[in-house]
MARZA-728675 format. One record per residue (C-alpha): residue number from 1; residue in three letters; z, x, y. Coordinates in nm, 4 decimals. Each point is the difference from the previous one (the first is absolute). Example, Ala and Ser with C-alpha at 12.3 -4.5 7.8 and 13.67 -1.06 7.14 Angstrom:
2
(atom 1, ALA, (0.7800, 1.2300, -0.4500))
(atom 2, SER, (-0.0660, 0.1370, 0.3440))
END
This chain:
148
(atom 1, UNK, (0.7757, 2.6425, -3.4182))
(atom 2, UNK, (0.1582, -0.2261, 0.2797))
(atom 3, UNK, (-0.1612, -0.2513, 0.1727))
(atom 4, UNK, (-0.0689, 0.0444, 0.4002))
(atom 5, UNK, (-0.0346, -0.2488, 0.2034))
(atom 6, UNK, (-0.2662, -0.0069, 0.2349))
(atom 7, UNK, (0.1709, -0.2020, 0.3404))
(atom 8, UNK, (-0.3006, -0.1225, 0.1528))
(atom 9, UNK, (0.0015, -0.0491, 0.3985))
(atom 10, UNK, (0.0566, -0.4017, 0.1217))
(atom 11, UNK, (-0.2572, -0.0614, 0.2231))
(atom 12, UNK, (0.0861, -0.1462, 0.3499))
(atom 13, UNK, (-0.1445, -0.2059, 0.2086))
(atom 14, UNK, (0.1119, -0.1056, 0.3972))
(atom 15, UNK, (-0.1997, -0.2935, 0.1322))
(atom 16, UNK, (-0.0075, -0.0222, 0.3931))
(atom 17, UNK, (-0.0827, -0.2708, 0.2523))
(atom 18, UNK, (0.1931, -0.0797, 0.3178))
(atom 19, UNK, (0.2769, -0.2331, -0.0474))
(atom 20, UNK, (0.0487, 0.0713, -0.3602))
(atom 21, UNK, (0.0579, -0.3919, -0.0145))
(atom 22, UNK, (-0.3121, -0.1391, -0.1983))
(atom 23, UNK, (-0.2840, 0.2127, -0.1154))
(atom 24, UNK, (0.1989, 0.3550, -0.1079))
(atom 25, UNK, (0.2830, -0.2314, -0.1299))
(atom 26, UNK, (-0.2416, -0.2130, -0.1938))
(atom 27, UNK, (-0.1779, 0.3628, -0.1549))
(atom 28, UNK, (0.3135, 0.0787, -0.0606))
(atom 29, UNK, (0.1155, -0.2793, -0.2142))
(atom 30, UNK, (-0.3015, -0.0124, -0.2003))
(atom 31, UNK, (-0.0846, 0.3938, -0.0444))
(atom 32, UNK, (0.3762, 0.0021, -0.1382))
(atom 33, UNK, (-0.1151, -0.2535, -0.2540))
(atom 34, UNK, (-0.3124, 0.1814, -0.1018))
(atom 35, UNK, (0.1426, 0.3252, 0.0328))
(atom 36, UNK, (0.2998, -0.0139, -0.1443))
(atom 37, UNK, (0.0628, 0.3492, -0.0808))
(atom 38, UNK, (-0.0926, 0.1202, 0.3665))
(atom 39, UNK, (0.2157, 0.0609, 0.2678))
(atom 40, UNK, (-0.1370, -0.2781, 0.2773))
(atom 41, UNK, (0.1541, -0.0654, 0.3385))
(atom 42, UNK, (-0.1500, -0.1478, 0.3310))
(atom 43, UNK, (0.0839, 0.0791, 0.3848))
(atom 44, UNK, (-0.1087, -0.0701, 0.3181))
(atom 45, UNK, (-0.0579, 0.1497, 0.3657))
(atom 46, UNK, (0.2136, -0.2519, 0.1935))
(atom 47, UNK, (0.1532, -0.1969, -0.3038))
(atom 48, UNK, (0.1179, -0.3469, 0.0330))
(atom 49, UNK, (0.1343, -0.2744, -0.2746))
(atom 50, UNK, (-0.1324, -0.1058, -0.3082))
(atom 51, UNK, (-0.1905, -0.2525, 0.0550))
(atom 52, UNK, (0.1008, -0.3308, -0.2293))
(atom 53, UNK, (-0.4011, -0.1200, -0.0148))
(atom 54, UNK, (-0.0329, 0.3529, -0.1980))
(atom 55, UNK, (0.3304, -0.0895, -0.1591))
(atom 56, UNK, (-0.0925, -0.3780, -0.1321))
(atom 57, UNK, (-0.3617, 0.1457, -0.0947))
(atom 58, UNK, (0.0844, 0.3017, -0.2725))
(atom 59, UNK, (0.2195, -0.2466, -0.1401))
(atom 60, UNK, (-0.2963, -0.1909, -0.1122))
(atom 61, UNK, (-0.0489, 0.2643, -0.2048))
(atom 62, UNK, (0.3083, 0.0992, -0.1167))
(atom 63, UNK, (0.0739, 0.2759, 0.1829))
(atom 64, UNK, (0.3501, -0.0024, 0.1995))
(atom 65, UNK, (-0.0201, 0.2277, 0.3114))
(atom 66, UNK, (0.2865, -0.2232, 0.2076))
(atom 67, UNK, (0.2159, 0.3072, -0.0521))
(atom 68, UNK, (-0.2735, 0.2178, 0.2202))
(atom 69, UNK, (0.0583, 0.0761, 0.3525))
(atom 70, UNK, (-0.2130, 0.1437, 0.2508))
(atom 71, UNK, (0.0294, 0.3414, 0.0670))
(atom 72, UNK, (-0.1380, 0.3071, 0.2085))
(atom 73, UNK, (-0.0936, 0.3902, -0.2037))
(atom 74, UNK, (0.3865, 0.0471, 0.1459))
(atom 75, UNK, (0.1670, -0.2169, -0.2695))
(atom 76, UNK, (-0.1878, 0.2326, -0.2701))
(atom 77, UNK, (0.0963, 0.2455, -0.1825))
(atom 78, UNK, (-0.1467, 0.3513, 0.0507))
(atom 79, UNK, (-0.0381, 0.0411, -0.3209))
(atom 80, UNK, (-0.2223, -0.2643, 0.0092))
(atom 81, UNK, (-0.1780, 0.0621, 0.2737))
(atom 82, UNK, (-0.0392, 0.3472, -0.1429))
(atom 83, UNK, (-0.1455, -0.0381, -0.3040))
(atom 84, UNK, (-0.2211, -0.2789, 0.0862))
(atom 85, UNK, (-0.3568, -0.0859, -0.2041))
(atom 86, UNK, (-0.1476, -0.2664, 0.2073))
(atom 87, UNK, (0.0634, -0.1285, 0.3397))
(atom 88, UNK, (-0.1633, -0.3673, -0.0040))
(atom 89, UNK, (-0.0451, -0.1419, 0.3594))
(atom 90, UNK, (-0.0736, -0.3521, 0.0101))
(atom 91, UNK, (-0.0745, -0.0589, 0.3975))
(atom 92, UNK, (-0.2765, -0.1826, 0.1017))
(atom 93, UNK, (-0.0233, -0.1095, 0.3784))
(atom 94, UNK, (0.2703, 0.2679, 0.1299))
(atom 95, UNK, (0.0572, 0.3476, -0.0499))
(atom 96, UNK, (0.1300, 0.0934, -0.3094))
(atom 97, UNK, (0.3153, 0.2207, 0.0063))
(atom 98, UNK, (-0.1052, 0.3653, -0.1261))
(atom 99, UNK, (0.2285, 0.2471, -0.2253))
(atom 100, UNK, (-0.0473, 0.3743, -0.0158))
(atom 101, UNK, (-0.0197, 0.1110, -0.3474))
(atom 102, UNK, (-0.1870, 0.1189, -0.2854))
(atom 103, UNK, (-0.0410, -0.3687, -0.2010))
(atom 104, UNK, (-0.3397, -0.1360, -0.0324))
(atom 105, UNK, (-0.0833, -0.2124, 0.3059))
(atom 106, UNK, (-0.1216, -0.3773, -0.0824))
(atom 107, UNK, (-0.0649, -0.2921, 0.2615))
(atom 108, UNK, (-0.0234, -0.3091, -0.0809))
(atom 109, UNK, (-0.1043, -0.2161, 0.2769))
(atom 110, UNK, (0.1859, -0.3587, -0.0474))
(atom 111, UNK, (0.0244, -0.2268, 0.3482))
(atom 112, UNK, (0.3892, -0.0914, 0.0094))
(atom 113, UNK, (0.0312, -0.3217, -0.1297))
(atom 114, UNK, (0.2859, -0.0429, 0.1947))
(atom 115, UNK, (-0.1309, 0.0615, 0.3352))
(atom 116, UNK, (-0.0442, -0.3477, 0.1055))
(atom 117, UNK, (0.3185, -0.1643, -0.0273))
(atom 118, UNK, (-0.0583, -0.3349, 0.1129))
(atom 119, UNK, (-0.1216, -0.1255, -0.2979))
(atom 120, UNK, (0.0987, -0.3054, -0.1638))
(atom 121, UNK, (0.1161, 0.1239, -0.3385))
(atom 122, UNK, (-0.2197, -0.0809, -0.2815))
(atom 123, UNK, (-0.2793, 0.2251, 0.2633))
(atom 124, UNK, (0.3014, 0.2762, 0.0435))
(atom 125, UNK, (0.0030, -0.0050, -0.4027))
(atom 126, UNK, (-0.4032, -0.0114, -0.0690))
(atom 127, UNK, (-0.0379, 0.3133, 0.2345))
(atom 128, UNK, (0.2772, 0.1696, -0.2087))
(atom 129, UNK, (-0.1429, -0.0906, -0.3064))
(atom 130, UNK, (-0.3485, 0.1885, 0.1122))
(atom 131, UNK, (0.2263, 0.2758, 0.1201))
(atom 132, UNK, (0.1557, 0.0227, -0.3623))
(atom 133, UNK, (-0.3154, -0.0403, -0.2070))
(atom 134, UNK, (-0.1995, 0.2375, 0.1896))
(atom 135, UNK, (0.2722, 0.2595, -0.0394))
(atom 136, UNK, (0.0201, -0.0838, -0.3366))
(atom 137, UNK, (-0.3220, 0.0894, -0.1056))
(atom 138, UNK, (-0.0056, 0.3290, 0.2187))
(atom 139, UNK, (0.2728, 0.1131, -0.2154))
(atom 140, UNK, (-0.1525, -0.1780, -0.3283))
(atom 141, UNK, (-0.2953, 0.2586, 0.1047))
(atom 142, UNK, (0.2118, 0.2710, 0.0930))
(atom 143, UNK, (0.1555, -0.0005, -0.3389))
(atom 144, UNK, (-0.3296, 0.0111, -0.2108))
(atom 145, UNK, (-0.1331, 0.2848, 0.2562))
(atom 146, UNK, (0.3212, 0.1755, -0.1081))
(atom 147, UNK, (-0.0598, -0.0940, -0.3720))
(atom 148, UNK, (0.3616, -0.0752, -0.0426))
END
């Protein structure tokens, strides 16, 4: 008797914050790494550029995401946005962009470590590094809630 194989569904995950320059983008690169048979992307309401703080701090870990830009639910696909699983919002202090759709709805309230940018750098960094750490072990959670 033949084999079938059973294609099972990649799961997909948006994160969402304003400026899709620091917290999503920072979700992003490290849900990619823990997830890496999921379908992850990040967007924003009124996106702006990558911010190099968020840049300088994944690669601490290993974790390239200079080739990210910032982008709004426009620059994805439908498909994607379609078939969604979780919508992660990460805003804190402002309002969080919203998305119609049938994914699973998480917040994740992180203050924008980039908000106050006149920093001197090693400060610019630290608040990053919270940023990261704390969204780290969201998703760390996440994962074992999911029992992946």
């Amino acid at each position: 008797m033949p084999r079938v194989l059973v294609r099972t569904k990649t799961m997909k995950i948006l994160f969402m914050c304003v400026a899709n320059s620091a917290r999503s983008q920072l979700a992003e690169g490290l849900a990619r790494k823990l997830f890496p048979d999921a379908e992850i992307q990040s967007a924003g309401s009124q996106p702006g550029k990558l911010n190099p703080y968020a840049v300088a701090v994944m690669n601490e870990l290993g974790i390239d995401i200079s080739s990210h830009y910032s982008k709004s639910l426009d620059d994805l696909s439908t498909e994607f946005i379609q078939n969604l699983d979780y919508v992660i919002t990460l805003c804190a202090e402002e309002v969080c962009p919203t998305l119609v759709s049938k994914a699973k709805k998480i917040h994740w309230p992180h203050p924008d470590p980039a908000s106050k940018t006149e920093l001197p750098e090693s400060e610019a960094l630290q608040r990053f590094r919270v940023a990261r750490d704390a969204i780290q072990q969201k998703l760390k959670t996440f994962k074992s809630e999911l029992a992946l």
